[in-house]
C-alpha positions as CSV (number, residue, x, y, z in Angstrom):
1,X,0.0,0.0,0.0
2,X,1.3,3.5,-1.2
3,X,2.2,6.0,1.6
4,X,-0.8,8.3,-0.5
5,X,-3.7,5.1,-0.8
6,X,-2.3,4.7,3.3
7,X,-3.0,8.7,3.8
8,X,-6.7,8.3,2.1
9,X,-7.8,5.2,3.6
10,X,-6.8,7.4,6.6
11,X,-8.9,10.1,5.6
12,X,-12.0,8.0,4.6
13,X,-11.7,6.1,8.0
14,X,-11.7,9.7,9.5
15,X,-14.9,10.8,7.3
16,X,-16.7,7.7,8.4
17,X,-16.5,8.9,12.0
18,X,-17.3,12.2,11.8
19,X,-20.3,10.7,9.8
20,X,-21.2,8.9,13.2
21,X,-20.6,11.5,15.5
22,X,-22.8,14.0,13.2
23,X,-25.5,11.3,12.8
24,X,-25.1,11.3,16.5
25,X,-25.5,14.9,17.1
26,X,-28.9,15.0,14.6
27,X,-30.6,12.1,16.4
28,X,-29.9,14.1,19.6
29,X,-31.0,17.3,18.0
30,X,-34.3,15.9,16.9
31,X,-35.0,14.0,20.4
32,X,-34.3,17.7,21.9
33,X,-36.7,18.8,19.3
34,X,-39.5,16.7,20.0
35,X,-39.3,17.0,23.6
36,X,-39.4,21.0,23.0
37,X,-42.4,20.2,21.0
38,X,-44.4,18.3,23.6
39,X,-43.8,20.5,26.3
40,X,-45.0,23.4,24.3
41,X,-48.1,21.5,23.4
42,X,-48.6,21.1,26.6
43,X,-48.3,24.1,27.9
44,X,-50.9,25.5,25.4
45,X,-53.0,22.9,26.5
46,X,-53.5,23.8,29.7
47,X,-53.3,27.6,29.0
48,X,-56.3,26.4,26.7
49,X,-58.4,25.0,29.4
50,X,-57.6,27.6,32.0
51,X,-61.1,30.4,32.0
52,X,-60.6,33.3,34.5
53,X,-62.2,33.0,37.9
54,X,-65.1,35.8,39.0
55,X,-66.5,36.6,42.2
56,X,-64.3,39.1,44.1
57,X,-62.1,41.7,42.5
58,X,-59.1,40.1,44.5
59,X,-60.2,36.5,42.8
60,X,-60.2,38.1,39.0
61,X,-57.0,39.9,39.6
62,X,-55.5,36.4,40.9
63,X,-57.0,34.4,38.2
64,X,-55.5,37.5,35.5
65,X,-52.5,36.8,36.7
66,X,-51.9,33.4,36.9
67,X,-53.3,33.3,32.9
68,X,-50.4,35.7,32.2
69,X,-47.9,33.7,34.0
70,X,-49.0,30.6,31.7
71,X,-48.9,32.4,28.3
72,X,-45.7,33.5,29.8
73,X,-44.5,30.0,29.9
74,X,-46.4,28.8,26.9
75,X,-44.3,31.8,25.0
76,X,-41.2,30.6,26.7
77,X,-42.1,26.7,25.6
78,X,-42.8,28.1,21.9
79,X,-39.3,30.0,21.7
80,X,-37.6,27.0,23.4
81,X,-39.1,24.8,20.9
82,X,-38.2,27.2,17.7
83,X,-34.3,27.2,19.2
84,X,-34.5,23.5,19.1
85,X,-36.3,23.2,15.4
86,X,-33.1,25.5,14.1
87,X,-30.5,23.5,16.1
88,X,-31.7,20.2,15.0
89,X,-31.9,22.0,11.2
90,X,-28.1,22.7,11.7
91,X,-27.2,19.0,13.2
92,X,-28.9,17.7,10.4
93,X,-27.4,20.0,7.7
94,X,-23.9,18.7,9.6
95,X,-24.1,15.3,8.9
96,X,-25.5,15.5,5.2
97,X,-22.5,17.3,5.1
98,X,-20.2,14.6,6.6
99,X,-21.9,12.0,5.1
100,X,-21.4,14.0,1.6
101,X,-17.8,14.0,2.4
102,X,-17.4,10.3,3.3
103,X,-19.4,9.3,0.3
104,X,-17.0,11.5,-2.0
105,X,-13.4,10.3,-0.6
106,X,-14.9,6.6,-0.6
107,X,-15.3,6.7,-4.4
108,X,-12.2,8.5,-4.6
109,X,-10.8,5.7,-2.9
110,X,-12.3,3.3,-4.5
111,X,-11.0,4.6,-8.0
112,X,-7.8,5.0,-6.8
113,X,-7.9,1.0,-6.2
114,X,-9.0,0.2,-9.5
115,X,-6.4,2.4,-11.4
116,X,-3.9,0.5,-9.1
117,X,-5.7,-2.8,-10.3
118,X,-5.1,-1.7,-13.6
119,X,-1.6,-0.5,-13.7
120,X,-0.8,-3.7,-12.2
121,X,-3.1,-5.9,-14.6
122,X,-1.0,-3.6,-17.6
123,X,2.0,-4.4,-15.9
124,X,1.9,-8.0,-15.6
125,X,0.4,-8.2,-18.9
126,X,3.6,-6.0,-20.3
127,X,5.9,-8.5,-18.4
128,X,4.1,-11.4,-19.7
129,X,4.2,-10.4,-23.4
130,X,8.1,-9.3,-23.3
131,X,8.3,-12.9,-22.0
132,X,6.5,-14.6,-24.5
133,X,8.4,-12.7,-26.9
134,X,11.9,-14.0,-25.4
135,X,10.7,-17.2,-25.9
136,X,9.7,-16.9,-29.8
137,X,13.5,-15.4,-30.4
138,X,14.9,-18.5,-28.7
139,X,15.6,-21.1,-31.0
């Protein structure tokens, strides 16, 4: 094996892991994102089925502010869940990227084995034909 072949197989053994570790990364990214997801459902769902209370001034202004507190969090859920939509976007955009690179030095690699194939097939076919032709001078 040439010191060059050596220095891809190298680099393709190097692309196949940072393949993995992207692929990694995205399936955490979109675990993150779901979870995001489901909390802000939730959180809408009960600000959903929350209805002021009446009676007493005192009662309203509680019941006002507790509604406000959980669109608070419902807003917070939704921004929390947005952040982790655009990070698992990125993560996923990472790894097509890796797995782009991999893909490309594998092929490279892969041609660079068949031209040493062949060089060695034209070689052994050269060495073959001078020696059939030392043979037809002998007498």
């Amino acid at each position: 094996m040439s010191a060059r072949s050596s220095r891809l197989s190298t680099l393709v053994r190097v692309a196949e892991l940072q393949e993995a570790v992207a692929r990694g990364h995205a399936g955490r990214a979109l675990v993150a994102s779901r979870a995001a997801e489901q909390a802000h459902v939730a959180q809408l769902q009960v600000l959903r089925a929350r209805r002021l209370q009446g009676g007493t001034r005192e009662a309203l202004t509680r019941s006002a502010a507790s509604q406000l507190a959980q669109a608070a969090a419902t807003a917070q859920a939704e921004q929390e869940h947005e952040e982790a939509v655009v990070q698992q976007q990125a993560a996923v955009q990472g790894w097509t990227a890796a797995r782009l690179r991999h893909r490309l030095l594998s092929e490279l690699a892969e041609r660079q084995r068949e031209q040493a194939r062949a060089d060695r097939d034209r070689t052994e076919q050269q060495l073959a034909d001078e020696l059939a032709a030392s043979r037809r001078r002998r007498p």
